[in-house]
N, C-alpha and C positions, 0 to 999 in steps of 0.2 A: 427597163431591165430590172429585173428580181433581184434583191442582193442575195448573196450566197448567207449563211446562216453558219458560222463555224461553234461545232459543238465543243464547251468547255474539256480539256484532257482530265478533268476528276470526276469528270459527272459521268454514271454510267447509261446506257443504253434506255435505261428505264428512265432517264430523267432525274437520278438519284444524285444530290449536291451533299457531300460529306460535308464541304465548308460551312456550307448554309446552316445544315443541323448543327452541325456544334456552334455556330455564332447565335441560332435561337436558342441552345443551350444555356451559355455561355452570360445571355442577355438576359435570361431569366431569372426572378427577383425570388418566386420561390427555391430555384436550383441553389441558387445563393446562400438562403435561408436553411436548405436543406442540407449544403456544405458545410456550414457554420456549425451545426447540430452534431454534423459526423466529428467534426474536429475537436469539437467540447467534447465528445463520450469519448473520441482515441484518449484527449490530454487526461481526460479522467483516468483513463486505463494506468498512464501514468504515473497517477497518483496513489491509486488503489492498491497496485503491484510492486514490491521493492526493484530499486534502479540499480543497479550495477556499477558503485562508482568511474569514473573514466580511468584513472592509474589500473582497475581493476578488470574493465572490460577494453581497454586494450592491451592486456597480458594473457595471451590463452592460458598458460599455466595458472595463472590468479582467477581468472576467469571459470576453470573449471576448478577448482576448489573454494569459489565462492556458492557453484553452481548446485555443490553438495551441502549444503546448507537450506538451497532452496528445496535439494531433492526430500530432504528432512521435514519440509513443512508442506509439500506440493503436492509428495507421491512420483505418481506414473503418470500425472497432469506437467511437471514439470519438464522434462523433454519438449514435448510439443508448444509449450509457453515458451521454453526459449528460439525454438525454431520460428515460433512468431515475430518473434522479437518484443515479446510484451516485457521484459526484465534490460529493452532497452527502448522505448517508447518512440524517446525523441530522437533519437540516433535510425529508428528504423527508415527502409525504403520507404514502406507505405505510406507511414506517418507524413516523410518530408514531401511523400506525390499529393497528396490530399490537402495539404501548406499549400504547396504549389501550384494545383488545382483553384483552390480557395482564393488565396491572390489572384489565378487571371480571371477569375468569373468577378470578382468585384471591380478590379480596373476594366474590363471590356463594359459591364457590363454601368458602370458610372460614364465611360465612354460613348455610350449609345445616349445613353439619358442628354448627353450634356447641350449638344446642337437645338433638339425640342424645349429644353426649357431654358437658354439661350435664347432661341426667337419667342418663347414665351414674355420675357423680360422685356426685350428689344421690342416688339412689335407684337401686344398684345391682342386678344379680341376687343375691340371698342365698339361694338356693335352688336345690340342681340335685340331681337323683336318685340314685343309688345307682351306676348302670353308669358313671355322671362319675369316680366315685373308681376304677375300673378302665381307664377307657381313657383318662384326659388325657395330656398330652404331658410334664407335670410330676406325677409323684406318689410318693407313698413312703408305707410303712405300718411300727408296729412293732407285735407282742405285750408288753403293757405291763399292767399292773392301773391304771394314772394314771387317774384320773376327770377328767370335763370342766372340772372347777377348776382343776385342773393344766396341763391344756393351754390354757384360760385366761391363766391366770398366766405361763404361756411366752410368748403370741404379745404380750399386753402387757409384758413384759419386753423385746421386743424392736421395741416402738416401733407395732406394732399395735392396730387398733379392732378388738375384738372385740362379736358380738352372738350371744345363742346365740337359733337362728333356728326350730326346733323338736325335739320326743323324740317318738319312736315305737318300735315292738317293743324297746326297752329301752335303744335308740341315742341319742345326744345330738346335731345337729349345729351344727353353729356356724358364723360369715363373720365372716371375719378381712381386713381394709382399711389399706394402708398405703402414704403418698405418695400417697392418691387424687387430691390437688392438681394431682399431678405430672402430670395426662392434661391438662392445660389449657396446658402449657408449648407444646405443639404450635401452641394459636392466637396465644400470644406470637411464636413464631418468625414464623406466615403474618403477623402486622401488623407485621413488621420487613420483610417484604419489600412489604408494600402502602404504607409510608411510603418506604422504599428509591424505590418508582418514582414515589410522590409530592411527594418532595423532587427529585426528577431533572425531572416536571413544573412544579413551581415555579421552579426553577433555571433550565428554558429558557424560560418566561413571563416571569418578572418579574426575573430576575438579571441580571447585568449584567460583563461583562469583556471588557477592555479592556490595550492593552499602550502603552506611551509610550517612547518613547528620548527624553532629555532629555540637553544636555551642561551641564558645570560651569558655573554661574555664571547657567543659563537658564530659561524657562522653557514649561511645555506645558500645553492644557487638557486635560481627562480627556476632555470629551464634543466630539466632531469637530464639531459643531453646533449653533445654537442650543440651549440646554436652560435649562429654570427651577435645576437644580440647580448650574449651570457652576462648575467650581474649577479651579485654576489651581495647577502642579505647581512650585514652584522646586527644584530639584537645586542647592543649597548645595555639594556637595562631594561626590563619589565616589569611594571608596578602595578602592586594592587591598591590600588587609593582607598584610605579609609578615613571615618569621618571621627570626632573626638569619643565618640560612644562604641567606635570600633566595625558600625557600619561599612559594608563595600558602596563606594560612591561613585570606584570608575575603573575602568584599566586604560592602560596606556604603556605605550611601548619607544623607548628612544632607538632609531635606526640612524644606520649609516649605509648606503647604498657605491658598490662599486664597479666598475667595469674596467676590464684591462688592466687589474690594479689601481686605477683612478679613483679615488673617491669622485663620485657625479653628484649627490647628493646628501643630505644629513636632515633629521627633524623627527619628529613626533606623530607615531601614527593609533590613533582612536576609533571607534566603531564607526561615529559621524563624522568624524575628520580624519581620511587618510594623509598619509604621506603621496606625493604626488612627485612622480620622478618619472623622465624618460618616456613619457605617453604612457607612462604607466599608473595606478594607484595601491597602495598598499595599504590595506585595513586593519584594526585590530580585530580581531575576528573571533580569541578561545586566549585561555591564559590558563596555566597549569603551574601551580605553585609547588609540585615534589616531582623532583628531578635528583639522581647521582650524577656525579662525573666519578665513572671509574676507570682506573689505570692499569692496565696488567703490563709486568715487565719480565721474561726470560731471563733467568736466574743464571742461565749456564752464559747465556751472549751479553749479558745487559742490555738487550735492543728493547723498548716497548713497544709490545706485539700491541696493544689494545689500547684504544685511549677514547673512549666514547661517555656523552651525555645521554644520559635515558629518561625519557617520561615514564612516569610510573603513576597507577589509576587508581580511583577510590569508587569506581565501577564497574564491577564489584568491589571492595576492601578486601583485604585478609582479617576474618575478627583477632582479636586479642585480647582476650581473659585476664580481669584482675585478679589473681587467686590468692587469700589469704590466710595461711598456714598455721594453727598455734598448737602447741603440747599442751597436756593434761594440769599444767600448772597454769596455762596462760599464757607464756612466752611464746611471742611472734618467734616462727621459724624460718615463715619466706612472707613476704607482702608486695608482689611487682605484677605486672604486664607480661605475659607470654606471647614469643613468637612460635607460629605453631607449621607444623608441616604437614600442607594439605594431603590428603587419603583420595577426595574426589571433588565436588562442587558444594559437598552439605556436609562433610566431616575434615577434620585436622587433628590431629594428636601432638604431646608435647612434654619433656617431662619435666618435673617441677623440682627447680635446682635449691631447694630448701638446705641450708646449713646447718649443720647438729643433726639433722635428721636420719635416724638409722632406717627406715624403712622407705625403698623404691617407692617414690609416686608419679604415675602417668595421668595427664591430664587430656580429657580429650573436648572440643566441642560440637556440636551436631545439630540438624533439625532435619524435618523431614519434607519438610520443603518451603519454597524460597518464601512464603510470608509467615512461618510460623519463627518465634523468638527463639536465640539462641540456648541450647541448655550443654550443660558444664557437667562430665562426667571424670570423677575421682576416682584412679582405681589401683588399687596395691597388690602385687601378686604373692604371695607366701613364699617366704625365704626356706628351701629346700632342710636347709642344715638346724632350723631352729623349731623344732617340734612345738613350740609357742604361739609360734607365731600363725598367724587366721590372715587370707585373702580376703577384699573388701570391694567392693563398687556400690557407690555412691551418686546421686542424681542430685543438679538444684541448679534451680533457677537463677535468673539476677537478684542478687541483692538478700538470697539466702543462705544460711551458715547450717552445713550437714556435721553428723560425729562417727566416728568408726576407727577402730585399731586404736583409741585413746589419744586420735588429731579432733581437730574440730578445723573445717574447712570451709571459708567462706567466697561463693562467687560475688567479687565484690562491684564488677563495674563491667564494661565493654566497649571495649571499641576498637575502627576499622584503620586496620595500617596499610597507605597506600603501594601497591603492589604490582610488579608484570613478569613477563616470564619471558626473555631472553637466549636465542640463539645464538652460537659463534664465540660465547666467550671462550678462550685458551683454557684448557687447563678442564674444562666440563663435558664430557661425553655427550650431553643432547641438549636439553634446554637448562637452563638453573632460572628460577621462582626466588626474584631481591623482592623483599619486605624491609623496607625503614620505621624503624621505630626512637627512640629518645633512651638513653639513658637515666640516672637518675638527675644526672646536672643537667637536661635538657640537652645535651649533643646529641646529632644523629646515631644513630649506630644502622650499619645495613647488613643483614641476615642475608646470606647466600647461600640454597641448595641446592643440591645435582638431583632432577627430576627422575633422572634415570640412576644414580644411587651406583652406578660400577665403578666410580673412583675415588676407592674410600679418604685418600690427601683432599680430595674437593668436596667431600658431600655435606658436611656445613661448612662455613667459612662464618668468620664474626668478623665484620669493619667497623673499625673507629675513625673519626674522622683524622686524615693527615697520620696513622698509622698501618706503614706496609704490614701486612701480612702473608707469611713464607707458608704454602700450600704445593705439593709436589715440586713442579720444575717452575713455578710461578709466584712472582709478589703480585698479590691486590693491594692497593690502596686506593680510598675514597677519597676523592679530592674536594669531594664541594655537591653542595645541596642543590642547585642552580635551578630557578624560576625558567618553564617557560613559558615562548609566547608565540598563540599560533596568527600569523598575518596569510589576510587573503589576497592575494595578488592579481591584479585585472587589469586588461586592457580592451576597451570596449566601444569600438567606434561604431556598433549601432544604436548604444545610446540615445545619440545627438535625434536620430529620425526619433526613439521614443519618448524625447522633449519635445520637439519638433510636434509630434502626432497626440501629443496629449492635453499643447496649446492650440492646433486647432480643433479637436475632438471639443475639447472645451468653449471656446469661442464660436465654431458652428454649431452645438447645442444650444447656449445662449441667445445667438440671433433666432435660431429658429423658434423656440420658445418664450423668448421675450417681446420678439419685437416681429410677428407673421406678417408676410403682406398681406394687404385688404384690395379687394378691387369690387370696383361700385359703380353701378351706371344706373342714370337719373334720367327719368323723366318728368319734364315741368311744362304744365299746364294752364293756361291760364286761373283754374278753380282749383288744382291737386298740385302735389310733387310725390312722385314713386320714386322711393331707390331699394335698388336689388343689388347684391352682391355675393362674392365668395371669400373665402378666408378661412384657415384651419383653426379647430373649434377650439382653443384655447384662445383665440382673440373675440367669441361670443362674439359676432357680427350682428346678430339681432339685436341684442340689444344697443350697441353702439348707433343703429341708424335710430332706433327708437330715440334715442338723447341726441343725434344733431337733427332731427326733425322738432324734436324743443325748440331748439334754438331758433329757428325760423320766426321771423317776426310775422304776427298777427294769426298766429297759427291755434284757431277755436275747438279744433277735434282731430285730435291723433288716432288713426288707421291704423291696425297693423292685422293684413286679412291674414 
């Protein structure tokens, strides 16, 4: 009886096997290679295109007004770039289909390999005919009287499995196996790269990082919200290490780490040495040395409305003109540092509080753009009432001294006072722009103005340090200069796979390259001995039979056809 013949339910009528195709897909070494290729030019993309921090791209609000920045340098290209997802690379679909992809064509396709060179190892060919020892790629022959013991006795001398495999017309031959192990290093290397992408899969699953600026004395939680695991970052102390010549030698940061109120941990965390708490690790990562703590306190309740730490940057600075003032006799009138009140990105204006001096002078700085050096413009308006008196503007560079109205004015130096620009403080209608600078005894002093200028109690503010200042319904006082210290916070459990993937990526390159199997099969004659083999070219097979047919005792004329 005929057996009945039941057709697969995916194949179709035509004979068509979806599975089939995509497992020849799938097993294919170029598809592979082809794969690898797309996923370098996607990550490239990544690289090439600004990424969208994460605090930033998971905030639609943040996100579309980061997005206007992009529109600034993209055009009418930008739209369609973020609908790609190229402003977020690694985060997109595609990206992570094409990961994913890429992972199972090298596991399948390492899975196919592994059975054929497995019985490779296990049960090699020990048998090949006669025309093999004339036309391999590696062979060599001598006229010798050594019998098959001897040639034996060699290829085990030299670290060889010998088997003699049959004799015929008077012939011996033999297979000869060495570092047969060594064909398996190849699937060591493919599982250092299938953990390589499965610890990069873990990493974006279940891992977690995070970055904190924290100043002296404060403290941050790791997780921006609610979480079962919340901890609580104190920054004890951040230092800038320096050497006797005043070199920076290091940063470092003393934490304390809590949960539940709990202290759980205490120590020292470094760029190379985090602190390490909770499966977590905590890096020294950035350290910013100009910091306020400012205080605002409601004058009518005494509640303090305001009580915040601020970083403040030296990228950009705010400049600060040394302007030095003297009369027609000689006598210094002003000699100090101005704080200036920015106009746009390339001008700031400021007037110059000179003592004795009966004539207004405004001081402005400018350039015309961001790499040209700054230049110091002096300028006095004519007092209405004194028919004497002549308007003046004057121009100079650093380190030059101009004369007009019978002053003599010198720009004497420059430099950049660390700066940010602050919404929410009480008491400021839109942002206020704090500039710190030093007085003349070296205290801070912090410059406070209202960017938007409609509340005239607030539009400058002077801080000294540990002195309130009473401004409309509000005291400011500066409480302290405070360092901070930005720590990177991480927990990364795929990792371990790319330790794991990068001792054997390492270790299966080695064996394959140091130490390749050789496989040789002889024939010995009672007048010749032939050996033919294979082995990849960095173990130069040829020549290695050429030097054990040396070895052969009484051997008059070395062959090698």
């Amino acid at each position: 009886m005929a057996r009945a013949q039941t057709a697969r339910p995916w194949a179709s009528v035509q004979g068509f096997d979806p599975f089939r195709v995509l497992f020849k897909l799938f097993t294919s070494v170029r598809f592979a290679i082809v794969m690898v290729l797309i996923v370098a030019v996607a990550a490239l993309l990544g690289v090439i295109f600004p990424q969208a921090p994460d605090p930033v791209r998971l905030s639609p609000q943040a996100y579309d007004a980061w997005m206007e920045i992009q529109r600034g340098r993209y055009g009418v290209f930008a739209e369609p770039m973020r609908a790609l997802g190229l402003f977020a690379v690694f985060h997109s679909v595609w990206f992570n289909g094409l990961f994913f992809v890429l992972l199972a064509a090298v596991a399948i396709c390492t899975a196919n390999r592994f059975m054929p060179t497995w019985r490779s190892v296990r049960r090699p060919l020990r048998r090949v005919n006669d025309r093999y020892f004339e036309h391999a790629h590696a062979r060599a022959s001598v006229e010798t009287g050594a019998g098959p013991e001897a040639v034996e006795r060699l290829l085990r001398k030299h670290r060889y499995k010998v088997e003699r495999v049959a004799e015929r017309d008077g012939a011996v031959y033999l297979f000869a196996d060495r570092f047969s192990w060594a064909q398996l290093a190849t699937f060591v290397t493919h599982l250092s790269l299938i953990l390589f992408m499965a610890g990069g899969i873990v990493s974006k699953l279940v891992g977690f990082n995070t970055s904190l600026l924290i100043p002296d004395g404060r403290t941050q939680p790791v997780f921006p919200v609610v979480h079962a695991n919340q901890m609580q970052v104190l920054n004890v102390k951040a230092v800038e290490g320096r050497d006797a010549q005043g070199n920076i030698v290091d940063f470092h940061s003393d934490l304390v780490i809590y949960q539940n109120g709990r202290e759980i941990c205490r120590g020292t965390a470094t760029v190379n040495d985090p602190l390490r708490c909770n499966g977590y690790t905590f890096h020294q990562a950035a350290f910013n040395a100009d910091g306020v703590a400012l205080r605002v306190r409601d004058t009518k309740t005494g509640a303090v409305v305001y009580d915040e730490a601020l970083p403040l940057s030296r990228e950009p600075a705010s400049p600060s003109p040394r302007v030095v003032v003297r009369d027609s006799a000689g006598k210094v009138l002003f000699d100090d540092f101005l704080v200036m009140a920015p106009i746009d990105d390339r001008k700031s204006i400021a007037v110059v509080p000179a003592q004795g001096m009966s004539k207004p002078l405004f001081a402005a700085v400018y350039r015309s753009t961001d790499t040209e050096p700054w230049k110091l413009s002096l300028i006095h308006l004519r007092d209405q009432n004194d028919p004497n008196d002549q308007d003046f503007q004057v121009t100079a560079m650093q380190g030059q001294t101009v004369s007009a109205g019978g002053l003599e004015m010198t720009f004497a130096d420059l430099r950049g006072l660390p700066q940010t620009v602050v919404q929410g403080i009480p008491g400021i209608t839109a942002a206020a722009l704090l500039q710190l600078s030093t007085d003349a005894d070296g205290k801070p002093v912090l410059d406070m103005q209202d960017l938007a200028g409609q509340n005239p109690d607030t539009a400058r503010t002077i801080l000294h340090l540990n002195q309130p200042v009473v401004a409309g319904n509000y005291e400011y006082t500066l409480e302290g200069t405070p360092a901070f210290t930005g720590i990177l916070v991480r927990r990364d459990p795929g990792s371990w796979f790319i330790w794991v993937a990068t001792a054997l990526m390492l270790g299966g390159l080695t064996v394959t390259f140091w130490v390749p199997r050789r496989r040789l099969w002889a024939k010995v004659t009672p007048e010749r001995v032939f050996l033919a083999g294979i082995a990849e070219r960095t173990a130069h097979l040829s020549e290695e039979l050429e030097r054990l047919l040396r070895e052969l005792p009484a051997a008059p004329a070395l062959v090698a056809p």
